[in-house]
C-alpha positions in Angstrom: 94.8 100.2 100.3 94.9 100.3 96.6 96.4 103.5 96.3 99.2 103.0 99.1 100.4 99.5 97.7 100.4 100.5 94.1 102.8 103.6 95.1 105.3 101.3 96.5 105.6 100.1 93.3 103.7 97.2 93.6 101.5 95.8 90.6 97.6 96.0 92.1 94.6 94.3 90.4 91.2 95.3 91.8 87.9 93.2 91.4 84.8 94.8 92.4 81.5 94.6 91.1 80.8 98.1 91.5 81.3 100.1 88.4 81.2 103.7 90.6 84.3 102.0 92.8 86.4 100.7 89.3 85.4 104.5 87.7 86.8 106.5 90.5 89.6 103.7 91.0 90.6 103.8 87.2 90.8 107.4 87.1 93.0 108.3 90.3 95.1 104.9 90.8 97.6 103.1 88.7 96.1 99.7 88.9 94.1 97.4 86.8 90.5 97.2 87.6 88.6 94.5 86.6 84.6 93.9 86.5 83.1 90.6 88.4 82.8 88.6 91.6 85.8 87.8 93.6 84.8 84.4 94.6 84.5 83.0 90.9 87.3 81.3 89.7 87.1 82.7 86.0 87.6 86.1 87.2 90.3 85.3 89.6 92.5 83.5 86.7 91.5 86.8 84.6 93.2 88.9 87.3 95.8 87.0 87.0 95.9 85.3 90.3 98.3 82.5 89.7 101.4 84.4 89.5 99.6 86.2 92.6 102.4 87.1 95.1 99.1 88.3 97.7 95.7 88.5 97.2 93.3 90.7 100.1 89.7 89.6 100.5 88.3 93.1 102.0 84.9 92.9 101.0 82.1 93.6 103.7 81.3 90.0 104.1 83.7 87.6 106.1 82.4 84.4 105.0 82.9 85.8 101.4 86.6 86.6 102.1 87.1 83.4 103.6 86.5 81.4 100.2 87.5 84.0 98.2 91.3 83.3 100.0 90.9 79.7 99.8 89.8 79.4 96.3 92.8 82.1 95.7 95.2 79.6 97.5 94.0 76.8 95.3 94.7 78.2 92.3 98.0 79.0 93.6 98.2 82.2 94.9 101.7 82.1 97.6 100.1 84.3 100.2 96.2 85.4 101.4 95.1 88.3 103.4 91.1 88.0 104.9 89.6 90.8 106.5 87.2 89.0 109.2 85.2 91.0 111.4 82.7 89.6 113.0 83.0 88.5 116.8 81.7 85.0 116.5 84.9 83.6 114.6 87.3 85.7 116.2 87.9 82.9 118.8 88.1 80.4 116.1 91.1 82.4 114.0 94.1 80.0 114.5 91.6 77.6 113.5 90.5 79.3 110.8 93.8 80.4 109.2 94.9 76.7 109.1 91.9 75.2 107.5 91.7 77.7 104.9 95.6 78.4 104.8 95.0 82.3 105.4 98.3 83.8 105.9 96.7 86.9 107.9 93.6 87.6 109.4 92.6 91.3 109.9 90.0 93.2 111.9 89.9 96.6 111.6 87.3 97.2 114.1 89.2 95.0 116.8 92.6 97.1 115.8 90.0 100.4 116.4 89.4 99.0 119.9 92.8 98.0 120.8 94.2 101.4 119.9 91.2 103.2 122.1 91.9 101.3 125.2 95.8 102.5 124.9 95.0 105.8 124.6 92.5 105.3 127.4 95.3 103.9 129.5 97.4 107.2 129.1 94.8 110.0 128.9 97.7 112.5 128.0 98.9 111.0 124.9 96.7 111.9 121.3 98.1 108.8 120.5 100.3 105.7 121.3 101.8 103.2 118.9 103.6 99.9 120.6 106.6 98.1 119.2 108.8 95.5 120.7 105.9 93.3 122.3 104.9 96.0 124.1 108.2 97.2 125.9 108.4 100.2 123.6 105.4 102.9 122.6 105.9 106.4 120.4 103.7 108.4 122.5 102.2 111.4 120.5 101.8 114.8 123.3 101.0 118.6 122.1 103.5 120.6 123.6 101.7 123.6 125.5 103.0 126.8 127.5 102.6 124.8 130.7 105.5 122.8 130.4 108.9 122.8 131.3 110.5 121.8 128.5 109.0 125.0 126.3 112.3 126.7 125.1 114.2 124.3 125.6 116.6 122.4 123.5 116.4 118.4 123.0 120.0 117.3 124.7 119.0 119.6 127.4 116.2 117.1 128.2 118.3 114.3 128.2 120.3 116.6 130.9 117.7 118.2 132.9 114.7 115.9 133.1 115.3 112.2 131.8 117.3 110.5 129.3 115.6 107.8 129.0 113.2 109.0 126.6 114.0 110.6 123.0 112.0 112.9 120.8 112.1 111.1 117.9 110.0 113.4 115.5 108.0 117.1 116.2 104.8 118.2 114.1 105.2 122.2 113.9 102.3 123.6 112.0 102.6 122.0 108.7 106.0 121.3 108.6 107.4 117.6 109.9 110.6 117.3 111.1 113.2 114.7 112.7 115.2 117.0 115.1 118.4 116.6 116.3 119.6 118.2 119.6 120.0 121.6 118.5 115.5 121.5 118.0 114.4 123.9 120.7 110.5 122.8 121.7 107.8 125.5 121.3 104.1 125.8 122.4 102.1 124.0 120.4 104.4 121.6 118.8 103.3 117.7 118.5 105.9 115.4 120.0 106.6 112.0 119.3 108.3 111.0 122.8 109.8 107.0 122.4 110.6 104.8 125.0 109.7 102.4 127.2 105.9 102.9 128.9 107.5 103.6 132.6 109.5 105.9 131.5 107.5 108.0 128.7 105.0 107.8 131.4 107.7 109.0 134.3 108.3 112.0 131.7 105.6 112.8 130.9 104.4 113.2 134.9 107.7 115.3 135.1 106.7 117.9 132.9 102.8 118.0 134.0 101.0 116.2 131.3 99.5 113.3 133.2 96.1 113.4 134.0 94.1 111.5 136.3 93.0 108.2 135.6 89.7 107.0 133.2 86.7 105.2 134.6 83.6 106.5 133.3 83.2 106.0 129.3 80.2 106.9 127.4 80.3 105.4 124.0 77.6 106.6 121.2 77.0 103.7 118.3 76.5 100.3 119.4 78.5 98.7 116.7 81.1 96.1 116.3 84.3 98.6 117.9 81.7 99.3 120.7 81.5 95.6 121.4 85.5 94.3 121.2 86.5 97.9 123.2 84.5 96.6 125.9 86.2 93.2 125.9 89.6 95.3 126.0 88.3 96.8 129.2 86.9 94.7 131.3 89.5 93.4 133.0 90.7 97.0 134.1 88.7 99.5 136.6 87.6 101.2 133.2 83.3 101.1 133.0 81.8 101.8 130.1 77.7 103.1 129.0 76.7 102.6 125.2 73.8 104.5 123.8 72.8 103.3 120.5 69.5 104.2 118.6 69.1 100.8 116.7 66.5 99.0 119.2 67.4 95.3 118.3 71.0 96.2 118.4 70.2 97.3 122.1 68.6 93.9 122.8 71.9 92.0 120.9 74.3 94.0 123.3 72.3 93.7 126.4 72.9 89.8 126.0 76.8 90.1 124.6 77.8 92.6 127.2 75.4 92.1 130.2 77.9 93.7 132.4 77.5 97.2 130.6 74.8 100.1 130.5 73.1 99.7 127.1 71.0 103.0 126.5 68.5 103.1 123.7 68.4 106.8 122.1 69.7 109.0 119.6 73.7 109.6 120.4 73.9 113.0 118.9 71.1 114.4 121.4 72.7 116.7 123.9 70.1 116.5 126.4 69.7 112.8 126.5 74.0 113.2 126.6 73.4 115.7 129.7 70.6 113.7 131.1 73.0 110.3 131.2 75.3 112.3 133.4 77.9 113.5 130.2 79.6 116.2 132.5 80.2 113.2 134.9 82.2 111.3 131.8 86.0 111.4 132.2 86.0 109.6 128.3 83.9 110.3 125.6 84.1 108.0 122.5 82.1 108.6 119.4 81.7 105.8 116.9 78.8 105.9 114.7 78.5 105.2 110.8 79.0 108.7 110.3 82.3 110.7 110.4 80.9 114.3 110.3 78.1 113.1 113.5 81.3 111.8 115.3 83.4 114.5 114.7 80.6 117.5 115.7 79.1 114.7 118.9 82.4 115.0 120.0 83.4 118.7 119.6 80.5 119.4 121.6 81.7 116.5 124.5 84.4 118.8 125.0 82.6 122.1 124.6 80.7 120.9 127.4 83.7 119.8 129.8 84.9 116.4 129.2 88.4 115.6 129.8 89.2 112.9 127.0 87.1 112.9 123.6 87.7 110.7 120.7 85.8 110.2 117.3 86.0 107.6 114.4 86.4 108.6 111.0 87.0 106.3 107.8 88.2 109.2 105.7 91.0 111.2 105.8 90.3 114.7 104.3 89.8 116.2 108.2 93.0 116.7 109.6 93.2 120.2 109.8 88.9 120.4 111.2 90.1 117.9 114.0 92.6 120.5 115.3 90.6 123.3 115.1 87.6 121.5 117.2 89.8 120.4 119.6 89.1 116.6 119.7 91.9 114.7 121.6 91.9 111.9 119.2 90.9 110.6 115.8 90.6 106.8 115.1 90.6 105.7 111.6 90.2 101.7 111.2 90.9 101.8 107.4 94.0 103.1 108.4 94.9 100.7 110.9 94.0 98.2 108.4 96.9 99.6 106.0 99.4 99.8 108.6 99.0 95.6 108.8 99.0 95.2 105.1 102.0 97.3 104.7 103.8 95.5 107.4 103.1 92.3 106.0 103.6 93.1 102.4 107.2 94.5 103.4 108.1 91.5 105.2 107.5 89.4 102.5 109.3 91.8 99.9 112.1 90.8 102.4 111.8 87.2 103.9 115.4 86.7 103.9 117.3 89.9 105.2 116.1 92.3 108.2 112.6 91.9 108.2 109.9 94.8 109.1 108.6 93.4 112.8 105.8 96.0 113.2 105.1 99.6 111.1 103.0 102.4 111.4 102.3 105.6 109.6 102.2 108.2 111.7 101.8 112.4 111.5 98.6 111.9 108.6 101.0 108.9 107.1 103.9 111.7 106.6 106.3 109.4 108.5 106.4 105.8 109.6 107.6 104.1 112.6 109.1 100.8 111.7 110.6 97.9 113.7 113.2 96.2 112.2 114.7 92.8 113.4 118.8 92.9 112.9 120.2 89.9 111.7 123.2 88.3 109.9 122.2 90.6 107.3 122.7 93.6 108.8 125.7 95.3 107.7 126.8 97.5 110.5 126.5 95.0 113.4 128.6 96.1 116.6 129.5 99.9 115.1 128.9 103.1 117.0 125.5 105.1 115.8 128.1 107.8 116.1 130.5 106.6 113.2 127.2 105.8 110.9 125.9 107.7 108.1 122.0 107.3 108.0 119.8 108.2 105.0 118.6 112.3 105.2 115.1 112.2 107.6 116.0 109.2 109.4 116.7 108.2 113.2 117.0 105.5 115.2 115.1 105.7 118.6 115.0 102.6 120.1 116.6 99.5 120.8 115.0 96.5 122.5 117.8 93.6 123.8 116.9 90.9 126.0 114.6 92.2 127.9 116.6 96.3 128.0 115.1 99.2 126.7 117.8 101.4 124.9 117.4 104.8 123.6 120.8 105.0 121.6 123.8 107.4 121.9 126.4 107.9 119.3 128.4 105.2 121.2 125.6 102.6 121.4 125.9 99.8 118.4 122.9 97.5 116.5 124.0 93.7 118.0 122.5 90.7 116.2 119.2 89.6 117.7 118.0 93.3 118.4 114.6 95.3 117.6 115.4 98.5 116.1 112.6 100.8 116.0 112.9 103.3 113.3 111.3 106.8 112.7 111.7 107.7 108.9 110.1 110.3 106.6 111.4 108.0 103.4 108.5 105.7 102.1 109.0 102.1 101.3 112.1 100.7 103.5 111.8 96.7 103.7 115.2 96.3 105.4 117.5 97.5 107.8 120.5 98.1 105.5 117.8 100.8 103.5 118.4 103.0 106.4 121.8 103.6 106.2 123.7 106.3 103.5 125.6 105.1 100.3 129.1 105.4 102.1 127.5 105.0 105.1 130.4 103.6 107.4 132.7 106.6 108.8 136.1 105.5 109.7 
């Protein structure tokens, strides 16, 4: 979080107690670190927390964050940031914010959860990001010799099969791009498809890549994702069995969730998987403390057949592994944390123009997806996209107005009141007006 706020040229303080944490922070950051307890005043007037614009309690103890934000608030920090994860306050959170005046509350194993059951929801998609309340998702697909659109060019798809969809960006290899309609699609390229859920759903049926429907989920670790993913599906036809080798975590769950199969045993064994029916799973999420058991658990799920596989991982040095073994997705709470921070900390850099709605980084954090909100601000209200100049590595894909889902033409125009969603390759945008050129406006 450090290392992404201070390289949007924000000035970052970090107070830890641990001296390994300041080291390694100190010598690969541009921050300030500072020894001591973030709860005690002293220190917090050390760091400097009265001309605070935010401070973010993030350490692994909720209650701690809580009066670390208020005592931050007190002494007259403007905005707070508490990461709170445990399920007992998360129905008291309005509460909660008020009394302590938190400006944001985040869970990162609640985001994890949410961000499963999507991608449980459409089985076809690596992964699905949502913008607009929910009336727009980028829908992430790998492109493979199967489908119809191989070969083919990206205004031919707007011909042949639908246009109400856009590829907004393509992972080829290394190499990112934002295509325009010359891009001709090839087997084994990553597609970002945008539009509304019907019809990225419609398309994607058209060219073969939905699969049939998830009801059987094996989950291995019992923890705190385990728990709120369940709560995410309950209310669908979606049943889920948790084995978890903690015992008294087995007897916590039981009473928690007593609607779900809580199995006490060792996750990573392949014959207590095979002998709980694995072959039988159409899901397959691993989720255990550690990232390398998750990510080999899971490459042998699918060795042995299953249809959807996912794994949690809290770092981010495994990109290129996950491809190789074949694992449909890859969670990473830590960064869903940073996509909230970011959005927040943009918004505020920008309280009175177009503010950022929702963001995301997306393709390893080599693009983001950003929903602005155009305003008064904005300076090229009611103009054609056609007779705009954008900044290089930039597109817009989306419009949401009153209730419409439009994927823009050079003849559509940005009207007050609308969410613009926004694929970019350019870090740091706080504002609408960022995305358009010096000169922008063509006559």
């Amino acid at each position: 979080m450090a290392e992404t706020l201070s390289r949007e040229d924000n000035d970052v303080v970090i107070i830890d107690k641990n001296d390994e944490a300041l080291q390694k922070a100190r010598e690969n950051l541009d921050v300030m670190c500072i020894k001591g307890n973030g709860v005690n005043a002293g220190v917090m007037i050390e760091a400097g927390v009265k001309q605070a614009d935010l401070v973010i309690a993030a350490t692994s103890r909720d209650e701690l964050n809580m009066v670390c934000c208020l005592t931050a608030k007190r002494l007259g920090a403007k905005h707070t940031v508490a990461r709170i994860r445990d399920p007992e306050y998360a129905n008291e959170l309005s509460l909660l914010k008020h009394e302590l005046g938190l400006d944001l509350v985040i869970n990162p194993e609640q985001a994890a959860a949410g961000e499963i059951a999507r991608v449980l929801s459409f089985p076809s998609a690596v992964n699905i990001e949502v913008f607009a309340r929910g009336r727009v998702e980028i829908v992430e697909i790998l492109a493979d010799e199967d489908m119809p659109i191989i070969g083919m060019q990206l205004r031919n798809i707007s011909k042949t099969i639908s246009s109400d969809i856009l590829v907004g960006a393509v992972m080829r290899g290394e190499e990112l791009l934002i295509p325009n309609g010359d891009y001709e699609i090839q087997k084994g390229d990553t597609l970002y498809i945008v539009g509304s859920p019907s019809s990225v759903y419609n398309f994607c049926k058209q060219i073969g890549r939905c699969t049939q429907k998830i009801r059987n989920i094996m989950v291995i670790g019992g923890g705190l994702i385990a728990y709120y993913l369940v709560q995410y599906i309950k209310k669908t036809d979606m049943k889920a069995k948790i084995i978890e080798k903690n015992k008294e975590r087995c007897m916590e769950l039981t009473e928690l969730l007593p609607d779900t199969l809580i199995i006490h045993g060792d996750g990573t064994d392949e014959s207590l998987l095979l002998s709980e029916n694995l072959r039988d799973m159409d899901a397959f999420i691993c989720l255990t403390g550690n990232d390398e058991e998750n990510l080999m658990t899971a490459f042998s799920a699918k060795q042995l057949g299953v249809g959807k596989v996912i794994a949690k991982v809290t770092r981010n040095n495994y990109p290129q592994l996950v491809k190789k073994m074949d694992i449909d997705n890859v969670i990473n709470p830590k960064l869903i944390t940073i996509n909230y921070i970011l959005r927040y900390v943009r918004g505020m850099k920008n309280a009175i123009g177009n503010p950022v709605e929702t963001l995301y980084r997306i393709i390893n954090g080599k693009a983001e997806a950003i929903e602005f909100i155009a305003g008064a601000s904005t300076r090229f209200l009611n103009i054609p996209l056609k007779k705009l100049k954008l900044v290089k590595n930039t597109l817009v894909v989306a419009i949401a107005r009153k209730g419409r889902i439009i994927i823009p033409h050079g003849d559509d125009a940005i009207k007050s009141g609308d969410s613009v969603i926004v694929i970019t390759m350019n870090g740091g945008l706080t504002d609408l007006n960022d995305i358009l050129a010096p000169g922008g406006k063509l006559e």
